[in-house]
One Martini backbone bead per residue (centre of mass of N, CA, C, O) as a GRO file, in nm:
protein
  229
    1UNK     BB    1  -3.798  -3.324   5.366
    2UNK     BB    2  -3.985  -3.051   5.353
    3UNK     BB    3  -4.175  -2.830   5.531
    4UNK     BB    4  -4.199  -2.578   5.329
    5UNK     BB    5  -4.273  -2.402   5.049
    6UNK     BB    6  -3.986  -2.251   5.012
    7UNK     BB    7  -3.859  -2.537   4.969
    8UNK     BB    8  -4.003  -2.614   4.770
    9UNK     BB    9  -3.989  -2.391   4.531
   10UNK     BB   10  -3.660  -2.455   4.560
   11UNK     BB   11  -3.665  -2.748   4.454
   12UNK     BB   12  -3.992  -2.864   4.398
   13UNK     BB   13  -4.252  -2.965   4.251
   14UNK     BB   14  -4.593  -3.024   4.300
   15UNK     BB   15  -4.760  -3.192   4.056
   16UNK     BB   16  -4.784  -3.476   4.222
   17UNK     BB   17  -5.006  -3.379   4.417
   18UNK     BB   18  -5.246  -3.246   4.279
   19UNK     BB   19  -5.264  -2.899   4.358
   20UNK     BB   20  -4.999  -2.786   4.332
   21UNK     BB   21  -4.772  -2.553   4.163
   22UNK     BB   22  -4.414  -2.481   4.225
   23UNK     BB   23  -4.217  -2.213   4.155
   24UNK     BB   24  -3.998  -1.979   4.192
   25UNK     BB   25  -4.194  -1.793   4.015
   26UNK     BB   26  -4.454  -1.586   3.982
   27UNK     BB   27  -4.777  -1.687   3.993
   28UNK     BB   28  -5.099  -1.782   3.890
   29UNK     BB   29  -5.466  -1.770   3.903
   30UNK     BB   30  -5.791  -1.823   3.775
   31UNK     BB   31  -5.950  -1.920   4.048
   32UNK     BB   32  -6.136  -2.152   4.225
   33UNK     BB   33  -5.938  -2.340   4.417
   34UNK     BB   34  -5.648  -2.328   4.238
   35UNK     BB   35  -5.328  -2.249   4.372
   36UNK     BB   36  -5.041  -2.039   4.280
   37UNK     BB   37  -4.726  -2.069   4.444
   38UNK     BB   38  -4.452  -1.939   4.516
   39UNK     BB   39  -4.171  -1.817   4.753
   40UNK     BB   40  -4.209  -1.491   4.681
   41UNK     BB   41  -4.395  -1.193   4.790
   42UNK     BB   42  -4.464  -0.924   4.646
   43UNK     BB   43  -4.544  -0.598   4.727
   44UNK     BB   44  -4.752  -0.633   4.484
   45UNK     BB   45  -5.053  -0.596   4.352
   46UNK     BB   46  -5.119  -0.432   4.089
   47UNK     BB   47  -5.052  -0.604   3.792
   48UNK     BB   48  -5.274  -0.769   3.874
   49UNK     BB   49  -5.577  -0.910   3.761
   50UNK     BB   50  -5.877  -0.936   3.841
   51UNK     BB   51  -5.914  -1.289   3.978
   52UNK     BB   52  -5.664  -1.379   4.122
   53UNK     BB   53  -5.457  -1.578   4.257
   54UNK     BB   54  -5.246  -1.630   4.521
   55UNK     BB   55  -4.936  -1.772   4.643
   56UNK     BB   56  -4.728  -1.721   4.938
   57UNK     BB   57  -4.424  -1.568   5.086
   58UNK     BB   58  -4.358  -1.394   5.417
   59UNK     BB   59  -4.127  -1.273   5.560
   60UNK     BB   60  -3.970  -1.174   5.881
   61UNK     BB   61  -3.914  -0.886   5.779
   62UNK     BB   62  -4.195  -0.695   5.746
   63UNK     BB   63  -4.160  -0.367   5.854
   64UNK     BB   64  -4.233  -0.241   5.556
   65UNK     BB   65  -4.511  -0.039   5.444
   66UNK     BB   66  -4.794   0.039   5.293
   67UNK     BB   67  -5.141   0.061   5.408
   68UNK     BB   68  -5.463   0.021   5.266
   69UNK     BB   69  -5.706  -0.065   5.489
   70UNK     BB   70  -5.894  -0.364   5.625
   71UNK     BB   71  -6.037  -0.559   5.436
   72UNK     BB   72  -6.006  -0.433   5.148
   73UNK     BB   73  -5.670  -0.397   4.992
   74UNK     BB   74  -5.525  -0.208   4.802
   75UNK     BB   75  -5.304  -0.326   4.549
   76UNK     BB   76  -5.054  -0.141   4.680
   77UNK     BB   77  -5.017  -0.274   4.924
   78UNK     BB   78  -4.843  -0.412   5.143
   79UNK     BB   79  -4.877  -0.704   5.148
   80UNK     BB   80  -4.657  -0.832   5.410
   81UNK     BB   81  -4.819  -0.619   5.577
   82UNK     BB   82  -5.094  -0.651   5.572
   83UNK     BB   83  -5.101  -0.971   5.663
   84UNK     BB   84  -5.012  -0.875   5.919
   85UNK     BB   85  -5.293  -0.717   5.989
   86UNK     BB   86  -5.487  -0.946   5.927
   87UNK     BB   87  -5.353  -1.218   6.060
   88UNK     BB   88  -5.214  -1.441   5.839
   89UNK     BB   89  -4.920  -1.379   6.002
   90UNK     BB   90  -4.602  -1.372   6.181
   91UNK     BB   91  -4.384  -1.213   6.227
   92UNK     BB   92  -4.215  -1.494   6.139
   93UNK     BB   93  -4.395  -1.574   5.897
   94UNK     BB   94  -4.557  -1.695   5.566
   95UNK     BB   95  -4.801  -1.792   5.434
   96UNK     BB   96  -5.050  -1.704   5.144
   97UNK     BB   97  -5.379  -1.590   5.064
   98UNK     BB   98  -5.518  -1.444   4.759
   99UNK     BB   99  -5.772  -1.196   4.619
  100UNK     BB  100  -5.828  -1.020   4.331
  101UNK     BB  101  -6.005  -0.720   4.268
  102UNK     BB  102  -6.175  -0.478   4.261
  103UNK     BB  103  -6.258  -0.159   4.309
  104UNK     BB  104  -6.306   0.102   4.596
  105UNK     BB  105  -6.432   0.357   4.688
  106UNK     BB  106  -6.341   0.288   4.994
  107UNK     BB  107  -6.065   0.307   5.252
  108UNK     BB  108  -6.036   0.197   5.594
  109UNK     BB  109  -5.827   0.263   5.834
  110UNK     BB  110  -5.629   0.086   6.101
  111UNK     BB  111  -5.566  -0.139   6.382
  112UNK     BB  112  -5.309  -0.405   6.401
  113UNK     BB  113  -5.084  -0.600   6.489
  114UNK     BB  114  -4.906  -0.361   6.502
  115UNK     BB  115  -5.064  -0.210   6.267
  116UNK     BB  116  -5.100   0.067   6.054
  117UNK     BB  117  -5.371   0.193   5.872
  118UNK     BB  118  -5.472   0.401   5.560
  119UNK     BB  119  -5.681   0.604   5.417
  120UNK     BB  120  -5.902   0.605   5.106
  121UNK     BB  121  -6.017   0.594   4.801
  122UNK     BB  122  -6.023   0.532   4.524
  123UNK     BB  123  -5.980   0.218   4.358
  124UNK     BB  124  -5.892  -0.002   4.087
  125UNK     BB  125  -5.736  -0.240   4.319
  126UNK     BB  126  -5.801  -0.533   4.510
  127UNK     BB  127  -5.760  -0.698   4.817
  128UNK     BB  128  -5.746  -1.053   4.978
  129UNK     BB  129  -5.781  -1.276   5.239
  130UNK     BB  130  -5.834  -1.633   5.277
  131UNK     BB  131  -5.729  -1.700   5.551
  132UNK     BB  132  -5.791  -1.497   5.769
  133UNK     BB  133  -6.106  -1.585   5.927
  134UNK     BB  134  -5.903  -1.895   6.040
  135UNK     BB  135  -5.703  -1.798   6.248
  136UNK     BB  136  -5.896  -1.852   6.551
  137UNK     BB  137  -5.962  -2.169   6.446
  138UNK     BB  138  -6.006  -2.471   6.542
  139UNK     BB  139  -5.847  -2.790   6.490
  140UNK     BB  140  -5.906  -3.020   6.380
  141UNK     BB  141  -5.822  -3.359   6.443
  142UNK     BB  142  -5.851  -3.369   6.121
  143UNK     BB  143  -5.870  -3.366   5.719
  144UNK     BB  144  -6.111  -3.528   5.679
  145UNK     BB  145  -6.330  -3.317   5.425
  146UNK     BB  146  -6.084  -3.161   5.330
  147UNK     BB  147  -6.029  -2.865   5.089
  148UNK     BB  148  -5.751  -2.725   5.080
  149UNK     BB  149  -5.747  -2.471   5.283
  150UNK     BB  150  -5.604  -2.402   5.617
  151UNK     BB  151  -5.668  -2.227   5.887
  152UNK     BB  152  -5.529  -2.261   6.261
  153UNK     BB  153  -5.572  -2.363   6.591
  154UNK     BB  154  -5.355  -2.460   6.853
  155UNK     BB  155  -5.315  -2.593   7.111
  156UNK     BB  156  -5.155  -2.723   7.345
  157UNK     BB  157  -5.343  -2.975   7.427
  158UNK     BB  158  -5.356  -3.086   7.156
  159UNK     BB  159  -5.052  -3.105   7.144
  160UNK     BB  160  -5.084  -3.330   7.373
  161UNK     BB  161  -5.209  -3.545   7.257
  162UNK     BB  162  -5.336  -3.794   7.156
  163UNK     BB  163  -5.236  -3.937   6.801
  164UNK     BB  164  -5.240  -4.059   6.479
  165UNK     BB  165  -4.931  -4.056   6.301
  166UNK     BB  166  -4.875  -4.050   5.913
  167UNK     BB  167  -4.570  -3.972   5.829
  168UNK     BB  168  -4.328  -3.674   5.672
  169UNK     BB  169  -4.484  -3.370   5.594
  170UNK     BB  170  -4.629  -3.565   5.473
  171UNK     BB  171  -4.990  -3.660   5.534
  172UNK     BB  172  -5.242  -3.798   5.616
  173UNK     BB  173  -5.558  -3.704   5.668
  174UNK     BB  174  -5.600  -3.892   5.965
  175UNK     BB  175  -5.393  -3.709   6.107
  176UNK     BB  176  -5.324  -3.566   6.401
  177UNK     BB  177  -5.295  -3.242   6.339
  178UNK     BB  178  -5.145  -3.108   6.616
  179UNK     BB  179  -4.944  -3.362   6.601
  180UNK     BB  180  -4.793  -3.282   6.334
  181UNK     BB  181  -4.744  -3.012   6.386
  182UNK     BB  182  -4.492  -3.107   6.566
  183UNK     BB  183  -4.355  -3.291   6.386
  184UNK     BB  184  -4.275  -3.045   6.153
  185UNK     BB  185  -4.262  -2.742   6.295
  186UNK     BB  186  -4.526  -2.532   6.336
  187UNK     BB  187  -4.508  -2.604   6.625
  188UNK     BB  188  -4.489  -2.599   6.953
  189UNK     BB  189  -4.596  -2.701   7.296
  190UNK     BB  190  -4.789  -2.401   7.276
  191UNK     BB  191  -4.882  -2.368   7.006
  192UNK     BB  192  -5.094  -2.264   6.714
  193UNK     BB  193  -5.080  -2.118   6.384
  194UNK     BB  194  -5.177  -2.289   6.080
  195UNK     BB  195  -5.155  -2.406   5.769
  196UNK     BB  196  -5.334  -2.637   5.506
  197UNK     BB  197  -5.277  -2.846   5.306
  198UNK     BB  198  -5.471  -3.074   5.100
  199UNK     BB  199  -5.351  -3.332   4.890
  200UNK     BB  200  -5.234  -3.618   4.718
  201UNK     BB  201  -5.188  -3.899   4.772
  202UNK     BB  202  -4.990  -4.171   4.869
  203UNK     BB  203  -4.786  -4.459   4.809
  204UNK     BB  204  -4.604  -4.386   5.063
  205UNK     BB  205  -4.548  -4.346   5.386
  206UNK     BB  206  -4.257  -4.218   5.649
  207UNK     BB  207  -4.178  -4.258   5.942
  208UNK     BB  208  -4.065  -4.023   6.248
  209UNK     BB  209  -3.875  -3.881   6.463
  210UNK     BB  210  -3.998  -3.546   6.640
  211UNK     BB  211  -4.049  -3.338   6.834
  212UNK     BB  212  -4.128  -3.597   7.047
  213UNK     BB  213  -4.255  -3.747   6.758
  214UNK     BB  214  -4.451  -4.022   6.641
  215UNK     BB  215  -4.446  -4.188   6.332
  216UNK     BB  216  -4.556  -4.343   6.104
  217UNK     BB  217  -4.608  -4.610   5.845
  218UNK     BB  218  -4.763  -4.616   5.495
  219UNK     BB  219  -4.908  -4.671   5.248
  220UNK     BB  220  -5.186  -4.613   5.027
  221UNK     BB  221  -5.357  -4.282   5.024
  222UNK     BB  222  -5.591  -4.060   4.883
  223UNK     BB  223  -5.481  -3.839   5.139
  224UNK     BB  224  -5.339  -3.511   5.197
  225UNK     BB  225  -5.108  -3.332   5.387
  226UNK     BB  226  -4.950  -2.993   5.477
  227UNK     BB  227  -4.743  -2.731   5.564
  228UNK     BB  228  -4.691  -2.407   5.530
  229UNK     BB  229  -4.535  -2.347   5.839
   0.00000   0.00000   0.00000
């Protein structure tokens, strides 16, 4: 089963899962919590309407292209560049969500995260990430009363934590986060960063054993989660 959603995107829809639905081809959607994420991320998002949400993957190799702005940047600004400034992505890359707004009377560059962005003024579409703020943020324990989307970091002692998982690639909701991001291939062994989608339940997980950890199998379970990164 993939890990990621660039591989779901490339082989199968997810409308089965009941929260997103992945196509090779760019989509959006408008409005929230539900978004439709592609493949990759195009350059900007210039030519889309504000009020849209928009998920998608940024690859490793982001490491050109301007960028006006400090969250929110125009419309104009490269997407996985601006990404890598706001910290929704490691350098090596990741999905996003974003969603794209009415323009500012101006935008103020700064230096983040290894770019520097540049001051602008009036434009007339911005955008923001909505995963943005998360991103600092401990991972709870498990996904149980969570929806949608989850920006989070784990620490290694939670990796390295007791704590059970049920399935593979898909997981129950009450499976422990940072247990199953180490199993997924998510973080290694010293923690990091994952973004978390929450998905509709499935009639039975399959455990398997993968980086050093143990999953279990288990029948149908109302809710489930998959790691974005």
């Amino acid at each position: 089963m993939a890990t990621n959603l660039l591989t779901y995107a490339l082989k199968a829809p997810l409308a089965a899962l009941g929260l997103f639905t992945l196509s090779t081809q760019l989509v959006v959607a408008d409005g929230l919590p539900k978004v439709e994420a592609s493949a990759s991320c195009p350059a900007s998002v210039n030519s889309i309407g504000a009020g849209a949400v928009l998920g998608c993957w940024c690859p490793d190799d982001a490491a050109s292209g301007s960028v006006w702005g400090s969250g929110p940047y125009t419309a104009d600004s490269n997407l996985c560049r601006a990404a890598r400034h706001s910290g929704v992505v490691p350098a090596g890359g990741g999905a996003v969500w974003l969603r794209i707004a009415e323009g500012q009377g101006s935008y103020a560059g700064s230096s983040a995260n290894g770019v520097t962005t540049s001051n602008y003024g009036q434009f007339g579409l911005s955008y923001s990430f909505l995963n943005a703020k998360a991103t600092t943020s401990a991972c709870p324990g498990n996904m149980q009363g969570v929806r949608g989307l989850l920006t989070c970091s784990c620490s290694a002692s939670q990796a390295a934590q007791r704590g059970s998982v049920w399935g593979t690639d898909i997981y129950t909701e009450d499976s422990a986060v940072c247990k199953a991001a180490l199993h997924a291939g998510a973080i290694d062994a010293k923690g990091g960063n994952v973004s978390i989608i929450v998905v509709a339940g499935q009639k039975s997980y399959q455990g398997t054993s993968r980086n050093g950890v143990d999953t279990s199998s288990f029948g149908s379970w109302g809710a489930s989660y998959m790691f974005a990164n």
